[in-house]
Rosetta silent file (secondary structure, phi, psi, omega in degrees, C-alpha in Angstrom):
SEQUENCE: XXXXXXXXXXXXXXXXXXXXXXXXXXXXXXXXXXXXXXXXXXXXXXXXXXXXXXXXXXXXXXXXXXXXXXXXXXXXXXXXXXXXXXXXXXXXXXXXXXXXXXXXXXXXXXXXXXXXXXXXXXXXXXXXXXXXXXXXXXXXXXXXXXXXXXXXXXXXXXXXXXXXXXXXXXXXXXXXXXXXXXXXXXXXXXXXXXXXXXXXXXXXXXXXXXXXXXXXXXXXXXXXXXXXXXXXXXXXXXXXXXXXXXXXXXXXXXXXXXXXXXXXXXXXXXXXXXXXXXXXXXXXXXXXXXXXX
SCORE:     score description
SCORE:     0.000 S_00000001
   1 L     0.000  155.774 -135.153  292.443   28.560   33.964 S_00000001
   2 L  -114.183  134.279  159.589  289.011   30.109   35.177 S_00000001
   3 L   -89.722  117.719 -150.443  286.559   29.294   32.328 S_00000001
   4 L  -105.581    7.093  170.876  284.519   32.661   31.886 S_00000001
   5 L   -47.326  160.679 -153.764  281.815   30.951   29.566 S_00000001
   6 L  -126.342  146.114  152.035  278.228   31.780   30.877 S_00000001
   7 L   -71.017  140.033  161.586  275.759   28.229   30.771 S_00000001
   8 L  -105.486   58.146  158.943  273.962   27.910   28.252 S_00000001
   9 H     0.451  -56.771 -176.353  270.695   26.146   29.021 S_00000001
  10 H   -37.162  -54.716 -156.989  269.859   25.962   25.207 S_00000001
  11 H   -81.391   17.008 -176.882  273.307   23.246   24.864 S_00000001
  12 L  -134.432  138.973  178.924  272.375   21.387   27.612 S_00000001
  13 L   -67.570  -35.553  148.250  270.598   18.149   27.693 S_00000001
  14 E  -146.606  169.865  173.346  269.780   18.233   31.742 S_00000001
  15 E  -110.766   64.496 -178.242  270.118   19.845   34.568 S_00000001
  16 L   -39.126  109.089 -161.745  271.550   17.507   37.655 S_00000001
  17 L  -114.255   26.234  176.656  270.247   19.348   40.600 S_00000001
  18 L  -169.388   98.228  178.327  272.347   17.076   43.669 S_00000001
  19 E  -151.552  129.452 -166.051  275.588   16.353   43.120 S_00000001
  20 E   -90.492  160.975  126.729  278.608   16.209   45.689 S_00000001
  21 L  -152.456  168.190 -132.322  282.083   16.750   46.080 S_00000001
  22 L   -82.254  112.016  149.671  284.437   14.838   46.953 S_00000001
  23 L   -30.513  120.351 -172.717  287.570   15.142   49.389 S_00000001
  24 L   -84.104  142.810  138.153  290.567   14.657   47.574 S_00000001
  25 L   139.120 -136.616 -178.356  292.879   11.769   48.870 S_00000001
  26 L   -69.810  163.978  176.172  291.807    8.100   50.363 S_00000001
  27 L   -77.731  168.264  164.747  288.077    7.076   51.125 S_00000001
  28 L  -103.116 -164.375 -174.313  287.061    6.486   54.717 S_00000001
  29 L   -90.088  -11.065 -155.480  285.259    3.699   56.338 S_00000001
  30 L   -89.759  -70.246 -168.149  282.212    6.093   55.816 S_00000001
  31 L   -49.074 -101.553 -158.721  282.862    6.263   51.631 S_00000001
  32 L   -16.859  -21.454  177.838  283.383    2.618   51.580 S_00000001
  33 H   -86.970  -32.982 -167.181  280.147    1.899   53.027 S_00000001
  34 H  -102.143  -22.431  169.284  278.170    4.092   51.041 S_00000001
  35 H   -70.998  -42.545  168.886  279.819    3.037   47.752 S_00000001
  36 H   -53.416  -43.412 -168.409  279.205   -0.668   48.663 S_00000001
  37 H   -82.327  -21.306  170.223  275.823   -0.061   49.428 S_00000001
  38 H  -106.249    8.188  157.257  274.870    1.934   45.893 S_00000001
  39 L    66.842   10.104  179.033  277.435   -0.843   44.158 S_00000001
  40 L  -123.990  144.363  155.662  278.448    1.811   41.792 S_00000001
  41 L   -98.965  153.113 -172.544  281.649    4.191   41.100 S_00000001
  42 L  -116.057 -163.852  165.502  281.903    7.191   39.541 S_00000001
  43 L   -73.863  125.869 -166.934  285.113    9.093   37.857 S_00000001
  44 L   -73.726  174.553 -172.185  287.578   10.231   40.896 S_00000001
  45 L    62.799  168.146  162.515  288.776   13.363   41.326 S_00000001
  46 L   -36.564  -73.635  170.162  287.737   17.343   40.427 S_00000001
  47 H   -66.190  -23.807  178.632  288.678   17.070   37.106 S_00000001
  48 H   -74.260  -35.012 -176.486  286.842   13.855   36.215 S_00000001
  49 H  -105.485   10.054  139.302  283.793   15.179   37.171 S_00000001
  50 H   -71.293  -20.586 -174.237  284.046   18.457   35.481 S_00000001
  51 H   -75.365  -68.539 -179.156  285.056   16.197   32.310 S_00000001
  52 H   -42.531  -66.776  178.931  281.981   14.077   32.822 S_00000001
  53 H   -35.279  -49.882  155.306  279.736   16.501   32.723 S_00000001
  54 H   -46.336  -43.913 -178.047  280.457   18.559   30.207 S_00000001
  55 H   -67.285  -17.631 -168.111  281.041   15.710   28.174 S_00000001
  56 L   -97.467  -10.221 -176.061  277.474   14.544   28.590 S_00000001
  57 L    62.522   44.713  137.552  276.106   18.472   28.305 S_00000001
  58 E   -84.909  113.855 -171.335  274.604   18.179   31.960 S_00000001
  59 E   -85.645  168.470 -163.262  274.892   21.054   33.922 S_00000001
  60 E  -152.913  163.654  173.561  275.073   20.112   38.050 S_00000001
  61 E  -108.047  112.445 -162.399  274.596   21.321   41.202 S_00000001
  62 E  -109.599  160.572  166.489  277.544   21.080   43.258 S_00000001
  63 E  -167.213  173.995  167.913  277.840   21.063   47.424 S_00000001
  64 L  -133.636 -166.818  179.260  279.688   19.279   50.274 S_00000001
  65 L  -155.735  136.662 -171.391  277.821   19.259   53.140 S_00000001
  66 L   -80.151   67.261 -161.465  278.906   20.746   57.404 S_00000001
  67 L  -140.866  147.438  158.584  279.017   17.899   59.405 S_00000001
  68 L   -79.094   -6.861 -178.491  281.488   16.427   62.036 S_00000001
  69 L   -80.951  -81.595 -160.575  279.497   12.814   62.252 S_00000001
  70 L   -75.317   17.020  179.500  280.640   10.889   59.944 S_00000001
  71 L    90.674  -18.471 -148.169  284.257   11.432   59.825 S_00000001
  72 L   -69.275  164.369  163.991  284.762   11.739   56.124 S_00000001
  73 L   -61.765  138.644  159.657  287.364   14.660   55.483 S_00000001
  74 L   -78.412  128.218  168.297  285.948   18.240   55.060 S_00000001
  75 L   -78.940  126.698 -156.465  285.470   20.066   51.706 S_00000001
  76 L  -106.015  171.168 -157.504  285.026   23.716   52.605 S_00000001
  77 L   -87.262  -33.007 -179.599  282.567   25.768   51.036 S_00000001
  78 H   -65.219  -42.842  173.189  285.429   28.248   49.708 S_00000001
  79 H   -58.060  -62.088 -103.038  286.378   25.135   47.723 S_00000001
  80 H  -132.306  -37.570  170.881  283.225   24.113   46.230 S_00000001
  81 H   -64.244  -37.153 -158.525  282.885   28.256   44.957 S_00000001
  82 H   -86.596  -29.933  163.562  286.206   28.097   43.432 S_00000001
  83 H   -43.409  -87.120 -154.039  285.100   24.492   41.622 S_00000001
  84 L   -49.002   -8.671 -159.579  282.189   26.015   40.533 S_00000001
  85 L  -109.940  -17.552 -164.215  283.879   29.234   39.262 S_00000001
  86 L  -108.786    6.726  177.679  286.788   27.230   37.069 S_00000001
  87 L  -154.924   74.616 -170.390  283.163   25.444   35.150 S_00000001
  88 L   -99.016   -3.988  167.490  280.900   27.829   35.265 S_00000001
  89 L   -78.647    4.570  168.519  279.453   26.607   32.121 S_00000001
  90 L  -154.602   16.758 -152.897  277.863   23.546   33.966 S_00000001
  91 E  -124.952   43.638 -154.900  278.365   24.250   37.285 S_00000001
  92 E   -64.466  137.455  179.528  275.836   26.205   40.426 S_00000001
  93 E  -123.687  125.763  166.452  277.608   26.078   43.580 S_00000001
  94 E  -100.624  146.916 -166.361  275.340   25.430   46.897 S_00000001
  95 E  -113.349  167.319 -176.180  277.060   25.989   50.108 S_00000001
  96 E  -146.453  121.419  165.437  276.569   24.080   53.462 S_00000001
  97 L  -135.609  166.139 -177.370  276.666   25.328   57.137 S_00000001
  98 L   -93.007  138.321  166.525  275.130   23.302   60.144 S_00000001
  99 L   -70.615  -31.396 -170.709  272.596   25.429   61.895 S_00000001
 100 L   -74.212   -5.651  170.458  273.254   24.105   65.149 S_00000001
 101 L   -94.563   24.094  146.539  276.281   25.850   65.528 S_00000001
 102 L   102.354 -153.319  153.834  274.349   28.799   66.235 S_00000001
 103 L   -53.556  -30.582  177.749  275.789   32.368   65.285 S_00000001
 104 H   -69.043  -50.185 -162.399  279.256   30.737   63.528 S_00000001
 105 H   -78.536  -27.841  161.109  276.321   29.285   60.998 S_00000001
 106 H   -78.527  -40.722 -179.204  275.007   32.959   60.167 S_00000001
 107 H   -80.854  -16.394  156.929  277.965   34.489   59.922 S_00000001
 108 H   -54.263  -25.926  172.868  279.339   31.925   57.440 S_00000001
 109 H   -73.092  -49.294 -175.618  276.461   31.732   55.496 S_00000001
 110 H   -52.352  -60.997  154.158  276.340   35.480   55.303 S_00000001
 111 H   -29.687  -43.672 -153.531  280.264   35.505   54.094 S_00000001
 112 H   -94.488  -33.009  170.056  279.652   33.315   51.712 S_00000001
 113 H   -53.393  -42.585 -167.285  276.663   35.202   50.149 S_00000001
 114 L   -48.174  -22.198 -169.329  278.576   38.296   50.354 S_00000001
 115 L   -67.929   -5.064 -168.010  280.802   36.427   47.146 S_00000001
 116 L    64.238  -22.739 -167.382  277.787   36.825   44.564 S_00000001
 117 L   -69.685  -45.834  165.744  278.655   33.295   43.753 S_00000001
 118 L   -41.626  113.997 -168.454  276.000   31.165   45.801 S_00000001
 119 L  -103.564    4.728  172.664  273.130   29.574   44.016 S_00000001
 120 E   173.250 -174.069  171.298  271.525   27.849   47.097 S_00000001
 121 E  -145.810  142.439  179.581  272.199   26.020   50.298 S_00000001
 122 E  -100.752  141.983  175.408  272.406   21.941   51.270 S_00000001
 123 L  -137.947  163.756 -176.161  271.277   21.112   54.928 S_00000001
 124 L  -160.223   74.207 -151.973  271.329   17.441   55.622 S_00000001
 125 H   -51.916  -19.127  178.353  269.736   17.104   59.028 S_00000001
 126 H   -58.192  -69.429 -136.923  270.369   13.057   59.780 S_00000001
 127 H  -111.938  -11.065  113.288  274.221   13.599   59.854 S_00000001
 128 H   -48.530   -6.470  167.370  273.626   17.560   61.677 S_00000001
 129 L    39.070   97.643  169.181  271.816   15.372   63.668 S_00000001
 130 L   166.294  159.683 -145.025  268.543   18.356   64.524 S_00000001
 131 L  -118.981  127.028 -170.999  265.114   18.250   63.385 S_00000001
 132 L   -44.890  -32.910 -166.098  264.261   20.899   60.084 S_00000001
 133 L   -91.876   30.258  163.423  261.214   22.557   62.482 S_00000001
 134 L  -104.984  135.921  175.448  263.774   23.468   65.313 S_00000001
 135 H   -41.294  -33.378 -171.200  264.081   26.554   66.082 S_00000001
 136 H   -61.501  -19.332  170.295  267.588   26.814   66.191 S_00000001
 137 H  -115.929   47.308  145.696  267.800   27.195   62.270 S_00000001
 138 L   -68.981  -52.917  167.857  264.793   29.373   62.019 S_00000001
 139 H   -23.789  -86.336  179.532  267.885   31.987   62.003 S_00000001
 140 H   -57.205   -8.941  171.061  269.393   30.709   58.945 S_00000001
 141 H   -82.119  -37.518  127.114  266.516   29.773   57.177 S_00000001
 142 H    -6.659  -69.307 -162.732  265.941   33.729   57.780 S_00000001
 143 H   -86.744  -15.996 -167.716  269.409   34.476   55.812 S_00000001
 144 H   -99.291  -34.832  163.602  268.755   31.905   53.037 S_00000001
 145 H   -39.920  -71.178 -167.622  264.732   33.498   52.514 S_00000001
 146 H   -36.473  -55.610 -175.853  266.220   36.841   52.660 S_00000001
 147 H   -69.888  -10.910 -145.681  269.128   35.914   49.855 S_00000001
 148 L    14.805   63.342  155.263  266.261   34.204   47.836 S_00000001
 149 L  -106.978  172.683 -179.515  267.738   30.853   47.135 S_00000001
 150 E  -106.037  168.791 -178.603  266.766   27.470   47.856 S_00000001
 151 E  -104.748  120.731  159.211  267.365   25.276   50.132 S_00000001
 152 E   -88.741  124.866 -178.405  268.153   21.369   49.809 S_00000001
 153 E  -111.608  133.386  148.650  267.014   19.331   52.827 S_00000001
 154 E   -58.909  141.142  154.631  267.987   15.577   53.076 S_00000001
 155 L  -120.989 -113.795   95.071  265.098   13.355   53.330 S_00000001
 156 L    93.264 -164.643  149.933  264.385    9.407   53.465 S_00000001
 157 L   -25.461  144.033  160.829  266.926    6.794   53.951 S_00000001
 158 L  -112.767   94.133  157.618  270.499    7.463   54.544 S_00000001
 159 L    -5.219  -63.119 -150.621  273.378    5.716   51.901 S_00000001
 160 L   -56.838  119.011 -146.825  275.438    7.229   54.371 S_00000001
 161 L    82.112  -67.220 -154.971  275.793    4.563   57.501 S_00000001
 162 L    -0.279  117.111  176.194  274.356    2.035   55.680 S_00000001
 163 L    74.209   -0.021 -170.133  275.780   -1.544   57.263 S_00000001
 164 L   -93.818 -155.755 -162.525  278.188    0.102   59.517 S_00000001
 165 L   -99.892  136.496 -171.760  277.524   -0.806   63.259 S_00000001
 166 H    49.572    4.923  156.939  274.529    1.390   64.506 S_00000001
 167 H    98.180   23.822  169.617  273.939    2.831   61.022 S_00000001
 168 H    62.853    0.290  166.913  277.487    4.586   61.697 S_00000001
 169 H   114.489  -38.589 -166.595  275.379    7.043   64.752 S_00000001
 170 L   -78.393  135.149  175.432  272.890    8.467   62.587 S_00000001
 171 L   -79.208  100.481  168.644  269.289    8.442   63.343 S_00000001
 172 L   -52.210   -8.480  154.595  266.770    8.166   60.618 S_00000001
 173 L   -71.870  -12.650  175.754  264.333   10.149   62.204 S_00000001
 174 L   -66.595  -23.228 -177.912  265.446   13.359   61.497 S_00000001
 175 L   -65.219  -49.746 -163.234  265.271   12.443   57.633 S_00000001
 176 L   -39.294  132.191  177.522  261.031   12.315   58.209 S_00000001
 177 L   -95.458   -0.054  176.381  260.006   15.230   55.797 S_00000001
 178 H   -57.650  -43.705  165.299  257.028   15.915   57.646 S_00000001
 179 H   -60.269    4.140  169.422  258.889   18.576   59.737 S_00000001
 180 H  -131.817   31.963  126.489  259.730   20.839   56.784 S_00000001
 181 L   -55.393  -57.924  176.447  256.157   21.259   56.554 S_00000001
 182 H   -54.067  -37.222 -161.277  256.525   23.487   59.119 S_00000001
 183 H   -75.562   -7.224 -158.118  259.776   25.501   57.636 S_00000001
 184 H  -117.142  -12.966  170.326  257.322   25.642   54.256 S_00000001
 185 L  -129.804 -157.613 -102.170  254.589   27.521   56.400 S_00000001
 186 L   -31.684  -17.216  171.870  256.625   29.623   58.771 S_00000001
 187 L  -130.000   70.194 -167.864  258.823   30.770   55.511 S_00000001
 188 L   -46.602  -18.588  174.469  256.513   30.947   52.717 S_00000001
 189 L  -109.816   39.309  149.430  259.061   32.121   50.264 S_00000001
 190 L   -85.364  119.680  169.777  261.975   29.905   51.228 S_00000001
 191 L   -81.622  145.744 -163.539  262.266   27.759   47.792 S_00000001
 192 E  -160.884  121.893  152.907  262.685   24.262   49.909 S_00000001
 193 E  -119.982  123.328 -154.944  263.788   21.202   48.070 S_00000001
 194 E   -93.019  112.940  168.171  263.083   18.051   49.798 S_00000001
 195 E   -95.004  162.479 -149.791  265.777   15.790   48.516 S_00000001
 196 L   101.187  152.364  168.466  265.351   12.291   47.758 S_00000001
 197 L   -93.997  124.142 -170.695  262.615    9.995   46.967 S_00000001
 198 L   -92.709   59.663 -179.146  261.511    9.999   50.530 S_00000001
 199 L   -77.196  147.716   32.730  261.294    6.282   51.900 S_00000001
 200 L  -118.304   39.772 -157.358  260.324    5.051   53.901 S_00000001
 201 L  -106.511   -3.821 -171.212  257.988    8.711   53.947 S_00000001
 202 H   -16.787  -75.231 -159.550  256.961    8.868   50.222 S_00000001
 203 H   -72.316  -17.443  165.365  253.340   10.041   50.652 S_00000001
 204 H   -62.401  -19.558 -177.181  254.185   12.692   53.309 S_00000001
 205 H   -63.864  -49.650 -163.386  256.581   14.088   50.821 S_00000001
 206 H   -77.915  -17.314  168.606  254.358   13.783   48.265 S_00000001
 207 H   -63.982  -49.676 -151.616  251.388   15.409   50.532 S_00000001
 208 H   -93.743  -61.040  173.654  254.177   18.216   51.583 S_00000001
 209 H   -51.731  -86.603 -175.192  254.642   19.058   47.377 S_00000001
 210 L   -38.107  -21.616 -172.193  251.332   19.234   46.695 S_00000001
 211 L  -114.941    7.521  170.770  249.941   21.268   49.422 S_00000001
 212 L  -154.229  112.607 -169.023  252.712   24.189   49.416 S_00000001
 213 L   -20.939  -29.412 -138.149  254.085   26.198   46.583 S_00000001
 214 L  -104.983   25.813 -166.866  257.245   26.848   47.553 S_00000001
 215 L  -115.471  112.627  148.046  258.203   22.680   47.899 S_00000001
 216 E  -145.443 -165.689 -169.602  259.547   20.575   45.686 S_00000001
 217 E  -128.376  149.228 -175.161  261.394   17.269   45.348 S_00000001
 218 E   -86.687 -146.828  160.000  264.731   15.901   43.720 S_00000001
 219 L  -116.035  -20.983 -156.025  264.804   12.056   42.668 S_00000001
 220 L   -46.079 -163.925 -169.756  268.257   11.666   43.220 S_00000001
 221 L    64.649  -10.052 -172.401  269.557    8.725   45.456 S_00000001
 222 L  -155.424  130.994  172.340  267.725    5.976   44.206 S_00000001
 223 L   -22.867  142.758  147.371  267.373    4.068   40.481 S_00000001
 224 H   -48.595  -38.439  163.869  264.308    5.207   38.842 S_00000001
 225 H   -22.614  -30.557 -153.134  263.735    1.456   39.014 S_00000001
 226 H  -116.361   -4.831 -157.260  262.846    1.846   42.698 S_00000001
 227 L   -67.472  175.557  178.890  260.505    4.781   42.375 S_00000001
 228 L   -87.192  140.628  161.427  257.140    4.293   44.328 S_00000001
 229 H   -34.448  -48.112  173.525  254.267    3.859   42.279 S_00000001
 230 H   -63.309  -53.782 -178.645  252.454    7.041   43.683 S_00000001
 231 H   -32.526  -55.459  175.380  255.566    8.848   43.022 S_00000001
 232 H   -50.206  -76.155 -170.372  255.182    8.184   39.150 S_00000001
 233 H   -49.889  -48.319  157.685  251.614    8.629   39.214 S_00000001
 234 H   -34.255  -77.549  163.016  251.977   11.898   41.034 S_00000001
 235 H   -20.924  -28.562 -158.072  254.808   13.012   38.581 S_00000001
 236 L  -106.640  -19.224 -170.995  252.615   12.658   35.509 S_00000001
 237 L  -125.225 -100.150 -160.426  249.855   14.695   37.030 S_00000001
 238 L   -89.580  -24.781  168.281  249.844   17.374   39.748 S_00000001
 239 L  -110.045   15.173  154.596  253.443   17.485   40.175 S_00000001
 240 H    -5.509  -62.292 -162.803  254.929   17.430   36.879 S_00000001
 241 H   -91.034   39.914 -162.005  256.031   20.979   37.404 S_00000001
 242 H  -145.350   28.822  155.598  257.357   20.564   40.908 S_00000001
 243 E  -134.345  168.098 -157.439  260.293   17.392   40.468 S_00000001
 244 E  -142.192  117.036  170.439  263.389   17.736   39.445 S_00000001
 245 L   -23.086  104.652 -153.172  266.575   15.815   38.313 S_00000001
 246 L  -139.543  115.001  165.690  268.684   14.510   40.759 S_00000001
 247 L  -113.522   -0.868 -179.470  271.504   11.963   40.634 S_00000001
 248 L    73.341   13.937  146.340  273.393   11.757   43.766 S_00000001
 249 L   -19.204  104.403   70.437  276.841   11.986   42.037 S_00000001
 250 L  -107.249  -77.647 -124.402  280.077   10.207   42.959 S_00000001
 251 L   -62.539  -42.111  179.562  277.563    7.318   44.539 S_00000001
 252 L  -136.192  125.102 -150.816  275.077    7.158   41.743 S_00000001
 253 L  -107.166  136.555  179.775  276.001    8.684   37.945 S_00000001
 254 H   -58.406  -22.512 -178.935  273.456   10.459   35.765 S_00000001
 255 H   -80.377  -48.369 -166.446  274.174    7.366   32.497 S_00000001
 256 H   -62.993  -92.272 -166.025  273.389    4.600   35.375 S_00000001
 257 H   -30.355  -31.606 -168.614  270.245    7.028   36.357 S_00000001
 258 H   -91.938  -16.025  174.535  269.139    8.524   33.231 S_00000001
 259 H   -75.716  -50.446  171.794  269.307    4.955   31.421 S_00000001
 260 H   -68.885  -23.592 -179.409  266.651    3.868   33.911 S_00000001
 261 H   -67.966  -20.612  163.118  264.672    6.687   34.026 S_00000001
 262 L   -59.286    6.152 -166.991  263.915    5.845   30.117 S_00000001
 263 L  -116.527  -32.874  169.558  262.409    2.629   31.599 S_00000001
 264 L   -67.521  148.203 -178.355  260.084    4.122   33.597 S_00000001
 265 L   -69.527    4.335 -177.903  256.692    4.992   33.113 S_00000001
 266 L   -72.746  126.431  174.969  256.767    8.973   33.013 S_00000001
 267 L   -59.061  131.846 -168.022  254.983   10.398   30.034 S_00000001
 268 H   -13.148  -72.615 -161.425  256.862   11.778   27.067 S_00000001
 269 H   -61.374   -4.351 -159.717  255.680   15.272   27.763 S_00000001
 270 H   -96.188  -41.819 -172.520  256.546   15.033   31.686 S_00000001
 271 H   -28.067  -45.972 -171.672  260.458   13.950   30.750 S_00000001
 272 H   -71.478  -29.517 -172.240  261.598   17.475   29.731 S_00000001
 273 H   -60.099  -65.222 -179.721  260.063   18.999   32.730 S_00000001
 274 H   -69.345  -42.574  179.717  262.053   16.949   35.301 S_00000001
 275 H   -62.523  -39.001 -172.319  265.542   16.703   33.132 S_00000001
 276 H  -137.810  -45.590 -146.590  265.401   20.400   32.901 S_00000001
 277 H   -88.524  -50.176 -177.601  262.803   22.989   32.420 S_00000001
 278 H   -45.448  -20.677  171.937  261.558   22.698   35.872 S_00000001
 279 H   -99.547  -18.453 -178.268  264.894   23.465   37.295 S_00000001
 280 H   -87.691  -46.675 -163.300  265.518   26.382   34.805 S_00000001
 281 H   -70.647  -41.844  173.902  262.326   27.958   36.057 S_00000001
 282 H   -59.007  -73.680 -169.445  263.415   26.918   39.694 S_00000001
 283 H   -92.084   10.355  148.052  266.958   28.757   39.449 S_00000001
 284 L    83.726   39.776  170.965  265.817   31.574   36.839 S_00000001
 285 L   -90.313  135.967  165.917  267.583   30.316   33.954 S_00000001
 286 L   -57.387  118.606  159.464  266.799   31.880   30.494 S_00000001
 287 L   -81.613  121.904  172.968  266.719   30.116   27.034 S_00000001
 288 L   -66.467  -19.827  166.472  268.379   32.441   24.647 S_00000001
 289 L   -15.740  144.001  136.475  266.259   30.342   21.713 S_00000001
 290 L   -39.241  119.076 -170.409  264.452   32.353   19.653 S_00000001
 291 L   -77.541 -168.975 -178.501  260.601   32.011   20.776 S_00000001
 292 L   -98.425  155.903 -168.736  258.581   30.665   17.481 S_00000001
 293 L  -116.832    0.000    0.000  257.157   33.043   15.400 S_00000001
């Protein structure tokens, strides 16, 4: 049954702005790799991770992402609307097409916009294997300005490979966030979120936030435990309003992340920013609160 509730920003405790899912049936040699390497599980299935969430009053960002590399079974984007539409009270659904397939990657994006449902789009260029500043997805970067949503770019490391033989094919240079510098000056209004804490690129990331409005970065993928010093210090100061809550759900769960991020050094007043407000401002949600009189 389709839950027609609206979010409510007020009831909710964060806002989880990278979170996947998951291909229903066995894991692949790909999953197995990537769970081993972030040592943690989360609850399987659809339904578990509509339960979790809710249960924890964290609203999420859902996607799958349009790639042929690593083998894993595909979750189509038709899927990932109709998730998002049966929880719509925690739920944003970002879509995924590979740019390198051209024209098939506009008109799919363009379908999928036509639904009203689509709150953003995931590109994830190591495993699309193409570089963010190539032309060939200047098109689609075109259709996602135009819709005015954001964009999630992978950045850093890749989970994904980890340990297999050759890193499973994927090339870690494409991850370098220095190239969606360019996509942040050729589309000045393209909202562009570079996800990840970007090692082993941190201060270009952090260089990349700071110097262009329209940038900003998630945390997900990695413990708070792990963040780079500068990262912190940056966080507490000039980019307070421009990171955002990320946990990288199945492979790493907002209680394992949000228990470390209380461990961490970000100041009191900076907390609220990244669990939420910064993302409500980012995707134009309203608090119905009462302002103070």
């Amino acid at each position: 049954m389709v839950d027609e509730k609206v979010m409510d920003v007020d009831h909710l405790a964060a806002i989880d702005v990278h979170t996947h899912v998951e291909h229903e049936g066995e894991g692949t040699e790909t999953d197995e790799a990537a769970r081993k390497y972030f040592g943690e599980g989360a609850p399987r299935g659809r339904q578990g991770m509509a339960e979790y969430y809710r249960s924890r009053r964290i609203a999420c960002v859902i996607f799958t992402v349009d790639e042929r590399m690593s083998g894993r079974p595909q979750v189509s984007n038709d899927s990932v609307l109709e998730f998002a539409a049966q929880n719509r009270d925690i739920m944003m659904p970002f879509i995924s097409v590979d740019p390198t397939r051209g024209p098939l990657a506009i008109s799919e994006a363009k379908r999928l916009l036509r639904t009203g449902q689509v709150r953003g789009f995931k590109l994830h260029p190591q495993i699309q294997q193409f570089f963010p500043n190539d032309p060939v997805a200047y098109p689609l970067y075109r259709v996602i300005e135009e819709a005015g949503v954001p964009v999630v770019f992978h950045t850093g490391h890749s989970g994904i490979g980890t340990g297999m033989p050759g890193g499973g094919g994927i090339r870690l240079k494409y991850g370098n966030p220095i190239y969606i510098d360019d996509v942040a000056v050729d589309f000045p209004d393209l909202k562009i979120i570079m996800a990840h804490p970007s090692f082993p690129w941190q201060d270009e990331a952090i260089s990349i936030c700071l110097h262009k409005p329209n940038v900003y970065i998630d945390l997900s993928g990695w413990s708070p435990k792990y963040f780079a010093p500068n990262l912190i210090q940056y966080g507490n100061s000039l980019l307070k309003n421009k990171l955002l809550f990320g946990s990288d759900y199945p492979l790493i769960t907002p209680d394992r992340w949000l228990a470390d991020f209380a461990k961490v050094a970000f100041k009191d007043e900076v907390r609220p920013l990244i669990l939420k407000e910064n993302a409500m401002r980012l995707f134009g949600l309203a608090s119905k609160a009462a302002p103070a009189s």
